[in-house]
N, C-alpha and C positions, 0 to 999 in steps of 0.2 A: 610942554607937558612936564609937570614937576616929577619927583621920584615914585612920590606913592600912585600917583596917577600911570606912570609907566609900567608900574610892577603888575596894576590892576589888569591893563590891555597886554602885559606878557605875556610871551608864547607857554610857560611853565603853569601861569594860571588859567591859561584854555584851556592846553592839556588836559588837565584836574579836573574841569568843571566838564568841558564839554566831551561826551563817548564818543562820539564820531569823529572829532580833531583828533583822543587818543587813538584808534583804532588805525585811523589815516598813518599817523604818526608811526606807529608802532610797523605796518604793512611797507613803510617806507624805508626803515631803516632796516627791514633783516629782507628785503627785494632790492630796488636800485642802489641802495649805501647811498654816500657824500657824493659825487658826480652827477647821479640821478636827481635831488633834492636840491644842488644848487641850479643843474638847470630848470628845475622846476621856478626856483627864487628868482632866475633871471628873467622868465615869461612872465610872471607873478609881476615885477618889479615895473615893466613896460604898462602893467595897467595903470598907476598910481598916478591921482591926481596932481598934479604941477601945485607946488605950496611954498611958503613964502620961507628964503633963508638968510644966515647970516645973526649977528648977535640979537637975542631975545627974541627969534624966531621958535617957535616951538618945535619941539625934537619930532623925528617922523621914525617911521619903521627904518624906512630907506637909510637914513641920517645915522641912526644908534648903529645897525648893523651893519652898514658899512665899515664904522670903524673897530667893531670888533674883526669883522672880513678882514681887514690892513691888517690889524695887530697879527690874526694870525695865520696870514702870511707873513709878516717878517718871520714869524716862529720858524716854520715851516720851510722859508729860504736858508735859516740859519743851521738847520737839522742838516737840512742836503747839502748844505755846503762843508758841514764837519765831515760827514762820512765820505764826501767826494777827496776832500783832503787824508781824511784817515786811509781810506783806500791807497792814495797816491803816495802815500809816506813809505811804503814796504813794510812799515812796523808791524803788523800782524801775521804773525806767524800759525796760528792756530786757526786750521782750513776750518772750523766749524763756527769760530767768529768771522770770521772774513765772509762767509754766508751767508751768515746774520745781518754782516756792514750792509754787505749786495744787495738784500730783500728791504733792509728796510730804507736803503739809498731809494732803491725804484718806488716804494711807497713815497717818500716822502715827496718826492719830483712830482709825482700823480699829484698828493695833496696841493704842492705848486700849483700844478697846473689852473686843477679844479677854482680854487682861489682868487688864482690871477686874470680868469676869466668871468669869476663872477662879480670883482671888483671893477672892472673895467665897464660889465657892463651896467652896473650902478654908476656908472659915471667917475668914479675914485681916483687921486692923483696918480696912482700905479707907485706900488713900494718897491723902492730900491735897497736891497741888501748894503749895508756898510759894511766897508774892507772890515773884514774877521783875522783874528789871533789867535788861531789853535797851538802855537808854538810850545807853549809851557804843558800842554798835553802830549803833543806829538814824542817832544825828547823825554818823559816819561815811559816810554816804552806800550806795551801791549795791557800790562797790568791798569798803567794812569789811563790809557784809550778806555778799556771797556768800563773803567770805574765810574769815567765822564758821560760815556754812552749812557749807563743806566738813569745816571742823574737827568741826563738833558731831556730824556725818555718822558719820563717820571715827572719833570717841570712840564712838558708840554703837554699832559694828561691834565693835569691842574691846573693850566691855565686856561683848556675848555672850559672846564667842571667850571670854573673862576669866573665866568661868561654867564653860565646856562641862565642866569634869572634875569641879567640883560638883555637877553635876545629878544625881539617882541616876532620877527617872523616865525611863522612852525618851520617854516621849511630852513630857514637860518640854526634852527633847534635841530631840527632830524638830522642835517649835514655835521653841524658839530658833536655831535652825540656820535654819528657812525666812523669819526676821524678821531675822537677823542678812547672810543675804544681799539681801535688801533693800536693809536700811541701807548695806551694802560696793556696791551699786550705785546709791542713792544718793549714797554719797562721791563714786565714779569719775566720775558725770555734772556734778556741781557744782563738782570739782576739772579736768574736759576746758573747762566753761566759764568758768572764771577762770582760762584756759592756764596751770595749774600744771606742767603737764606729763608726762610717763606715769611718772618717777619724781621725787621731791620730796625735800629732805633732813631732814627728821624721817618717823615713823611718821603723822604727822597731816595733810602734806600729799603731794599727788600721787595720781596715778591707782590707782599701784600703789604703797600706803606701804613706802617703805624695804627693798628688794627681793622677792625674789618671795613671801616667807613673811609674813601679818599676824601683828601684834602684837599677843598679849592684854594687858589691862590690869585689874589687879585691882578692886575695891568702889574702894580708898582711894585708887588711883591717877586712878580715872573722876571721883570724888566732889571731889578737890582740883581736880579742872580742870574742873568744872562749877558750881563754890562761885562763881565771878565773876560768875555768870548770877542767884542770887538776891540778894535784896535785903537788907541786913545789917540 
């Protein structure tokens, strides 16, 4: 399936067109959230005809949205694994970030979870986190911690948005959408407490990045500004 033929059978262009997809769509995301929709994506998945793969095989639902699922899970391992290390470092001294870290450590673990279950059962290699280097944050203190937090927030909010018109599942769309506003209100909480301010001068800082519209950010563009985080 070439690009414009993919974009055509997209979940973004069902949406649009079809009321009852939206409606589906819409009832899904503010009732079950992300857990409920990828189990939906995993019984969905078990219907799908067996098709042929490998190179110049044509791209399937199964196939695209898979590897958006891996991309983001790594994301998603990489988040929990900062705040579990932030947590463990004692650097945070200010009980109402440390709060912050706590809530949104158990968020992000759930996202994990949900993830690594719907990968698995699309058949997916299973992603493995690479040894991470928070180090040049950590001895930063409280200040470089919550500055990173807001950033890393903020990158993983855009790297849904960064997806949405890839996705060809709806239920791949409703899950991303209801973990993508998460993370876009995790940005806003951790950007209100390091007074960034309601708007900030790039896309990655402030309440509401760089006016009122978010900025998606594609694989290459997420992956270059999260490469600092692993360990060479």
């Amino acid at each position: 399936m070439d690009g414009s033929r993919a974009l055509e059978q997209g979940a973004v262009r069902k949406l649009a067109d079809d009321d009852w997809s939206r409606k589906r769509f819409l009832k899904m995301v503010g009732g079950t959230g992300a857990a409920g929709a990828l189990a939906t994506l995993v019984a969905a998945c078990g219907e799908e005809e067996e098709v042929k793969t490998g190179p110049g095989a044509p791209a399937t639902e199964g196939q695209s949205d898979l590897e958006i699922v891996g991309y983001a899970l790594l994301l998603e391992l990489l988040e929990a694994d900062f705040y579990r290390q932030v947590l463990a470092s004692g650097e945070i001294k200010d009980r109402e970030f440390a709060d912050y870290a706590k809530k949104i450590l158990a968020n992000e673990e759930e996202h994990v979870d949900a993830l690594a279950a719907t990968e698995q059962q699309l058949a997916g290699p299973g992603v493995v986190l690479p040894k991470t280097d928070f180090e040049s944050v950590l001895v930063g203190g409280e200040r470089k911690i919550l500055a990173t937090a807001s950033i890393i927030e903020n990158v993983g909010a855009s790297a849904y948005l960064g997806q949405a018109d890839r996705i060809l599942s709806e239920d791949v769309l409703a899950a991303a959408l209801a973990i993508h506003t998460v993370e876009a209100r995790h940005a806003a909480g951790l950007n209100d407490l390091a007074r960034n301010g309601f708007k900030g001068e790039g896309n990655l800082i402030g309440s509401v990045p760089d006016g009122p519209f978010a900025k998606p950010k594609s694989m290459e563009e997420v992956m270059k500004l999260v490469k600092p985080f692993f360990a060479s």
